[in-house]
C-alpha positions in Angstrom: 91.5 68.0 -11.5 90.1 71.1 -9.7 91.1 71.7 -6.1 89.2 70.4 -3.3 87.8 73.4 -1.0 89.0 73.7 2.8 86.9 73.6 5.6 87.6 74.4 9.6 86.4 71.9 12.0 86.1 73.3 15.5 85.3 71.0 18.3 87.0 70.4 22.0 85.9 67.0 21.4 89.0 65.1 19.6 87.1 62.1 18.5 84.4 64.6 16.9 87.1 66.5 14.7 88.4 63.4 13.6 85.0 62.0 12.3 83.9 64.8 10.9 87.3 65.3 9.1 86.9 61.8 7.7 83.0 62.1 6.7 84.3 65.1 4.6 87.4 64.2 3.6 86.7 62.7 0.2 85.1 65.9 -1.2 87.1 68.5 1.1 90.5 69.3 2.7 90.0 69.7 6.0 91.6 71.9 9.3 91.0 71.1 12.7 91.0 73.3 15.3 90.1 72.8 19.4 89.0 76.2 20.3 87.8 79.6 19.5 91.1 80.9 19.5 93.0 78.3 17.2 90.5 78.6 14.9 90.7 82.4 14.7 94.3 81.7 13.9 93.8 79.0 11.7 91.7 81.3 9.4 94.2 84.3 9.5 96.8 81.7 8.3 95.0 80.1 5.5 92.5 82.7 3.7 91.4 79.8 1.3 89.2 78.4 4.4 85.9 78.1 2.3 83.4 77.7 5.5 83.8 76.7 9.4 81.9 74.0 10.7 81.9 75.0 15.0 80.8 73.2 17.5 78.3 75.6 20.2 79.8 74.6 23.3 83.2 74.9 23.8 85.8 75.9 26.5 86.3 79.8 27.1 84.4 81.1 23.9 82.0 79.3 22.7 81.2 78.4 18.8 78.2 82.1 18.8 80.9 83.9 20.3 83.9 82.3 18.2 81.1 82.8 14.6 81.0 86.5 15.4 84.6 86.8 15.1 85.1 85.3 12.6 82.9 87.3 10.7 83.7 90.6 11.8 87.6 89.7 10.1 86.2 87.4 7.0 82.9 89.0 6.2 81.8 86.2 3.5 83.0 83.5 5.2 80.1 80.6 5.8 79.6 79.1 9.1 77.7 76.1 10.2 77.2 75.5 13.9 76.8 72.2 15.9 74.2 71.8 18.4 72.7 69.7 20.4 69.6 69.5 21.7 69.6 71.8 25.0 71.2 74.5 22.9 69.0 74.5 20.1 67.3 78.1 21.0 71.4 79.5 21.1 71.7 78.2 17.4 69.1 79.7 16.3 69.7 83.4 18.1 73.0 82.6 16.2 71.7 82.3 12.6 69.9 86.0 13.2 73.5 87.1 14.4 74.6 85.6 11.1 75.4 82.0 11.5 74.2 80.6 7.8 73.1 77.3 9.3 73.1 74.5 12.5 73.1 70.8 12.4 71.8 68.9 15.4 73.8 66.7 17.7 75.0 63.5 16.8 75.4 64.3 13.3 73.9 62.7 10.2 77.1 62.1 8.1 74.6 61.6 5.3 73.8 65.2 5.5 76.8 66.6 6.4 78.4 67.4 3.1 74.9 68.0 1.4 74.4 70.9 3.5 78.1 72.0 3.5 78.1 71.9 -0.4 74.8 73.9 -0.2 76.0 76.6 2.1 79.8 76.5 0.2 77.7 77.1 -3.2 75.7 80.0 -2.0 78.8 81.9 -0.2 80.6 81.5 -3.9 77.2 82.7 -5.6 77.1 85.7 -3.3 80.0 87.1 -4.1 80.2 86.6 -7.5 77.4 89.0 -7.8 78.8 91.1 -5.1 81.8 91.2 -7.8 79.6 91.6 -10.7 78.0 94.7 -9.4 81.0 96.3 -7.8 82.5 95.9 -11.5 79.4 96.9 -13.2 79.5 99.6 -10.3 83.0 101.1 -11.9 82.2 101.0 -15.1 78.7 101.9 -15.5 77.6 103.8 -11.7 76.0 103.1 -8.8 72.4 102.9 -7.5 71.0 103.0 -11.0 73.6 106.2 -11.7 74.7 106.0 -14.8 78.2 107.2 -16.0 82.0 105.7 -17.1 83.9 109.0 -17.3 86.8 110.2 -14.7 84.5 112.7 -13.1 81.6 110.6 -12.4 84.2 108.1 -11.0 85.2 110.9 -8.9 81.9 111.2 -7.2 81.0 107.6 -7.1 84.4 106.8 -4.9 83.5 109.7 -2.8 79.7 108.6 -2.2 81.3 104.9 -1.4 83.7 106.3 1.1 81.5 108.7 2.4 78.0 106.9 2.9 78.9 104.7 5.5 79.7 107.3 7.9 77.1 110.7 9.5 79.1 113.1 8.0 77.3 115.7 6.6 77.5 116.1 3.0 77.7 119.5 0.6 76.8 118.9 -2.7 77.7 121.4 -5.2 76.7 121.7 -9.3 74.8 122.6 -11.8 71.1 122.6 -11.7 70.3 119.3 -13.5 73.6 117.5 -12.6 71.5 115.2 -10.2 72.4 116.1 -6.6 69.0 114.7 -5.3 69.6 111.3 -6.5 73.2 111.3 -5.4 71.6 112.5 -2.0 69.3 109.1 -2.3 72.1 106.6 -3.4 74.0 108.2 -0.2 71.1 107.5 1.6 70.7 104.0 0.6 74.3 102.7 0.5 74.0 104.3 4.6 73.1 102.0 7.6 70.2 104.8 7.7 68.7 103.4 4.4 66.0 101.7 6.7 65.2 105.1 7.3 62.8 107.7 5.6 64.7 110.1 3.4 63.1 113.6 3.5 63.5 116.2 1.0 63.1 120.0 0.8 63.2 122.1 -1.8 64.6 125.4 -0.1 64.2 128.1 -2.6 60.6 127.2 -3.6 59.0 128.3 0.1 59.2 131.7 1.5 61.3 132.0 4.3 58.1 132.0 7.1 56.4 128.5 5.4 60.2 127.4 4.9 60.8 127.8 9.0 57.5 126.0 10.1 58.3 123.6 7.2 61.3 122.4 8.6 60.8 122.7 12.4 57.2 121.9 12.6 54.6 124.9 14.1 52.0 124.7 17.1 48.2 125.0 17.2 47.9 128.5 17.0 51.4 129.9 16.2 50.4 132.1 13.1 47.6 132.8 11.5 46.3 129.7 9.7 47.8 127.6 12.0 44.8 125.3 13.3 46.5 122.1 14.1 50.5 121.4 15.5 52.0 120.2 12.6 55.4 118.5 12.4 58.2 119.5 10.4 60.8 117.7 8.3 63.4 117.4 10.6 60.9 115.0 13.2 59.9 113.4 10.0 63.5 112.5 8.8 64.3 110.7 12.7 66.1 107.6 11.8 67.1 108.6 8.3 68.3 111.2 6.3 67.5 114.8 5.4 67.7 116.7 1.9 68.3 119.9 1.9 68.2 121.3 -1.5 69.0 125.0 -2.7 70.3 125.5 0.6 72.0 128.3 -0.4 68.6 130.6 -1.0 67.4 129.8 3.4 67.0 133.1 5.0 69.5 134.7 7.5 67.3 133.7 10.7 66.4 130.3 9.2 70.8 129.6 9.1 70.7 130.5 12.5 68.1 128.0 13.5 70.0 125.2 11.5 73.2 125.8 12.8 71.8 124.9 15.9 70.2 121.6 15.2 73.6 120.6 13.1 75.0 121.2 16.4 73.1 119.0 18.7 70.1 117.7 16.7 68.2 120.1 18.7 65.2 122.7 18.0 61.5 123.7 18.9 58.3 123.8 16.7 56.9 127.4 15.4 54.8 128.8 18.5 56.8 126.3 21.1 58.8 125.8 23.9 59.1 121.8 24.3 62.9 121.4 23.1 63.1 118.5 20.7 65.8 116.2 19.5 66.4 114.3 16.3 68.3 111.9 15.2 69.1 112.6 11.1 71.8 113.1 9.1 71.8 115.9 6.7 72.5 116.1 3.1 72.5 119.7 1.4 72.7 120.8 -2.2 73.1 124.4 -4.0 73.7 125.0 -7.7 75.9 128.6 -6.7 79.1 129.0 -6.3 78.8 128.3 -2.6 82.3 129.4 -1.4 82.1 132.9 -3.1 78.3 132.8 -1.7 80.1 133.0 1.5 82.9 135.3 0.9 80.3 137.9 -0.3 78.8 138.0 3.0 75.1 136.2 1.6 75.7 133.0 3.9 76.9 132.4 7.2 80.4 131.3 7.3 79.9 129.0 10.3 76.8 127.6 8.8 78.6 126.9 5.7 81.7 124.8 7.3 79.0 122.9 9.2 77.6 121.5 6.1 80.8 121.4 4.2 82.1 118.2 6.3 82.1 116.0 2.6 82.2 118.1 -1.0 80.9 116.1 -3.6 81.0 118.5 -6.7 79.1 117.4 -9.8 80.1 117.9 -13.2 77.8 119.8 -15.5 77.0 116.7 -18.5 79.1 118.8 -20.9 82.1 117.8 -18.7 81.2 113.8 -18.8 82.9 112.3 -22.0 81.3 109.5 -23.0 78.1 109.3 -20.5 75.8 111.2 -22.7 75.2 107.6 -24.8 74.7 105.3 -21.9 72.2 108.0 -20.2 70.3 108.4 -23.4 70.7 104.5 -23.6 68.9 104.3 -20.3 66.6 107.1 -20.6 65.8 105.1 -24.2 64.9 101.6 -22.7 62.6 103.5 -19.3 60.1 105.9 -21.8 60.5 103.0 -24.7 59.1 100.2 -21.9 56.3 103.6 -20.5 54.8 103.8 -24.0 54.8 100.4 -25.3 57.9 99.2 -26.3 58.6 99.9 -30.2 61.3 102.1 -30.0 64.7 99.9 -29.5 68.0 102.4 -30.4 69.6 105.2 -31.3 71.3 105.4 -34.6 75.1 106.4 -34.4 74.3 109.6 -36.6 71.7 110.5 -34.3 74.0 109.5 -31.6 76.3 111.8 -33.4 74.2 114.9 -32.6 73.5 114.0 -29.1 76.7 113.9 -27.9 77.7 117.2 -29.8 75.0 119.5 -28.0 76.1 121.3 -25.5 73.3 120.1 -22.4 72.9 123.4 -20.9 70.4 122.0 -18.9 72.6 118.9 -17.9 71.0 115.3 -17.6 67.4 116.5 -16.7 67.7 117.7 -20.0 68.7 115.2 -21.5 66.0 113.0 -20.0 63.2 115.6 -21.6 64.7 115.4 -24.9 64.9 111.5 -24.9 61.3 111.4 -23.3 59.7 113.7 -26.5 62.0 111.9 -28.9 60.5 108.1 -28.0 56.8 109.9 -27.9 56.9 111.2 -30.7 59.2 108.4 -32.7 58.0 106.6 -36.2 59.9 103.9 -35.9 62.1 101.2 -33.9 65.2 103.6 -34.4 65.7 107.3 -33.0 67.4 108.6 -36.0 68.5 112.4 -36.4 65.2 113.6 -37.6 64.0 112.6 -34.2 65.8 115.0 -32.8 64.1 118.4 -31.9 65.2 121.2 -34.0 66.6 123.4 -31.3 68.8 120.5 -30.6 69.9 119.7 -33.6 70.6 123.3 -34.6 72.5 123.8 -31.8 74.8 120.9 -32.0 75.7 121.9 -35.5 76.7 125.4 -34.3 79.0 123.8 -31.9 80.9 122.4 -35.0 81.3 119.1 -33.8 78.2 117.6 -35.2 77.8 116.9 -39.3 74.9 119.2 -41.0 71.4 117.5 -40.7 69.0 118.4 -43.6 65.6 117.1 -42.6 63.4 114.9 -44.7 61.4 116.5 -46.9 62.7 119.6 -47.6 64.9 118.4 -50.6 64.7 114.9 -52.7 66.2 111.8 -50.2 69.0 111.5 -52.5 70.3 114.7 -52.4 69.7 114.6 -48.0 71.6 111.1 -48.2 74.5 112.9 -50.4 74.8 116.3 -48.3 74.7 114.4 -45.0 77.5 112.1 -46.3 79.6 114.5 -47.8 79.1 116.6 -44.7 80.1 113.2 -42.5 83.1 112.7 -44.7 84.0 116.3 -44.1 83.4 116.4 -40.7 86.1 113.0 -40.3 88.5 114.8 -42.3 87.9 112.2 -45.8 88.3 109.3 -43.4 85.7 107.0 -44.9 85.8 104.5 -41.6 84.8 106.8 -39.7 82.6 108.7 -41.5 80.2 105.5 -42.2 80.4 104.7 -38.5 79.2 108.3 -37.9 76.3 107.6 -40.4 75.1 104.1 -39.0 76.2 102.7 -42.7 79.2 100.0 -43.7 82.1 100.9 -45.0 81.3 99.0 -47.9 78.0 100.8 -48.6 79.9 104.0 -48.1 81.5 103.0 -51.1 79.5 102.2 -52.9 77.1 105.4 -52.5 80.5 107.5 -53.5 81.0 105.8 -56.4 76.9 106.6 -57.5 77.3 109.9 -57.0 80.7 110.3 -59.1 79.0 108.4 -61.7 76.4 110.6 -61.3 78.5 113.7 -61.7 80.0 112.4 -64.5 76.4 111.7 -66.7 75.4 115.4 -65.7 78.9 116.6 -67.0 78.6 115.0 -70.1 75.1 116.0 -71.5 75.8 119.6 -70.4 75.9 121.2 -73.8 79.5 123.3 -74.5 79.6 127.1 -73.6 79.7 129.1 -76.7 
């Protein structure tokens, strides 16, 4: 028999907590409590409270006052208020505070344990999706990042920790590696994702459009300047700023942002009104940045400004086992973009994937998967779906079997040099090998056992040396 749920009554009124206890008690175990702070003390003693039904008007705190608690200590907790009539507006102003429901005054026992099932139901759905996702979150990434390995885990527990707060954040890698949508899951696990999110590629402006870029330029300021224009750090009020390539801003450009990192302060190109903004800044460089500094290229202060949180990226090379679930993604986003056909990636092509090196990290992996669905003949990427550079490069690496492409030699002697070269590769270890090749065990087998026969026919009408 499965074990009945508890709910908190809270009510000054004895006679109410009583009826209300018995109304529910068939379904429910039940605590009473005859004020805001016994019931506060009631929940920290028994976390198994499954939602608090609270009167509105109550000696010294009331049931708004007592709900907000509550919910400040156990988050997930549902709470139903009980109103009556002349307190009907309060209840309501309650539920946007975060009350999940009210019931008016006398109650309708009928109702009662409808709605309490209702609200009990939906406080256990919500978190177990809030469970699902914070496991799929481990396993797979966060805010549609994929990755499994130790590194990527790394940044995720960093991004968790650090979003929350207005720290400014460094992040350092590779180019590729993905800073700017590390900078956008920040962003939108932050209480700024309400916010715009404003990006700027540094390195790709010279350093007099970079300046009236980010600060904005008055009517007149330089030549071309016919209109006041604003710059990204009034666009970004209220939300977050990107700074990527910081690394490449000019010497009187650090000076200008050290300034606004210092009190959110700065003036347009050509003016003198000071402005203020509210933003929190997220920065990105591909360098070594800490050697940048030491060699005199950066300014030191500038630097430990932006260098509150480090969040360095691994290059893909560096990710064990998140170069299949990225082409597995990247598969299933061109695949639904052009129709569909293309479903998977066979394990030998897999193979190849994972033994090429990435120099160009996960953007280039994207491009590779992108040109392979295109240009695909079939449901499967297999290995001669692969661009050549790739594939020739993987093989150099030794990790990845020998690929002869269709055509250039009969199928059955492809077939035979790629499974010998499989079988090789695994060190004779047939399992293995025919896992490598996207074939059974069994029809490993059998295939050896053709090609000995084979061997053996072409042995035996070779005439005798004489």
């Amino acid at each position: 028999m499965a074990q009945k749920r508890t709910i908190l009554i809270v009510d000054d009124d004895r006679d109410t907590r009583e009826g209300l206890a018995r109304a529910l008690s068939d379904s429910y175990r039940t605590l009473a409590a005859p004020d805001a702070e016994s019931a506060l003390a009631a929940l920290d003693a028994d976390p198994s409270v499954a939602l608090m039904l609270s009167d509105v008007r109550m000696p010294g705190a009331d049931g708004v006052a007592l709900m907000k608690a509550a919910k400040a200590k156990h988050p997930g907790l549902p709470v139903i208020l009980l109103t009556a009539y002349g307190t009907v507006d309060a209840a309501v102003a309650a539920m946007k505070d975060g009350a999940d429901d009210f019931i008016m005054k006398p109650v309708d026992l009928d109702q009662l344990e409808l709605r309490v099932q209702k609200e009990i139901e939906t406080s256990a759905l919500r978190s177990e999706v809030s469970g699902l996702r914070s496991a799929l979150d481990e396993k797979y990434g966060m805010e549609g990042i994929v990755g499994s390995s130790e590194a990527m885990k790394k940044v995720f527990r960093i991004v968790r920790q650090a979003a929350p707060t207005q720290a400014t954040v460094l992040l350092e890698g590779p180019s590729g590696t993905g800073k700017e949508v590390i900078a956008r899951a920040i962003h939108n696990l932050s209480k700024r994702s309400g916010g715009p999110f404003v990006a700027v590629h540094c390195a790709a402006l010279a350093p007099t459009l970079l300046e009236s870029e980010l600060f904005g330029h008055e009517k007149g300021a330089f030549t071309g300047a016919v209109a006041r224009q604003i710059g990204r750090f009034e666009a970004a009020d209220g939300g977050t700023l990107f700074l990527d390539e910081i690394s490449e801003i000019d010497p009187s450009t650090q000076v200008k942002l050290l300034r606004v990192l210092e009190d959110r302060s700065f003036e347009r190109v050509g003016g003198a009104e000071t402005l203020h903004t509210d933003i929190r800044v997220i920065a990105a460089t591909n360098r070594d940045f800490k050697a940048f500094v030491a060699a005199g290229k950066f300014r030191e202060d500038l630097y430990y400004r932006l260098n509150v949180v480090d969040i360095k990226l691994p290059a893909l090379k560096e990710r064990a086992g998140d170069i299949a679930l990225l082409a597995q993604k990247f598969l299933r986003e061109y695949s639904e973009k052009n129709g569909g056909l293309v479903k998977s990636i066979s394990p030998a092509a897999m193979k190849i994937l994972e033994s090429y090196p990435w120099p160009g990290n996960v953007r280039e992996l994207r491009n590779v998967i992108e040109k392979m669905v295109v240009l695909a003949g079939g449901e499967e990427l297999g290995p001669d779906d692969i661009p050549e550079d790739v594939s020739s490069a993987a093989q150099r690496s030794g990790k990845a079997a020998p690929h002869v492409p269709a055509g250039d030699v009969p199928l059955a002697d492809t077939e035979k040099a790629g499974i010998l070269a499989a079988l090789e590769l695994h060190g004779g270890n047939k399992s293995r090998a025919a896992e490598a090749l996207g074939i059974s065990r069994r029809t490993l087998h059998r295939k050896l056992n053709l090609y000995a026969a084979q061997e053996k026919a072409g042995a035996a009408q070779t005439p005798p040396h004489g």
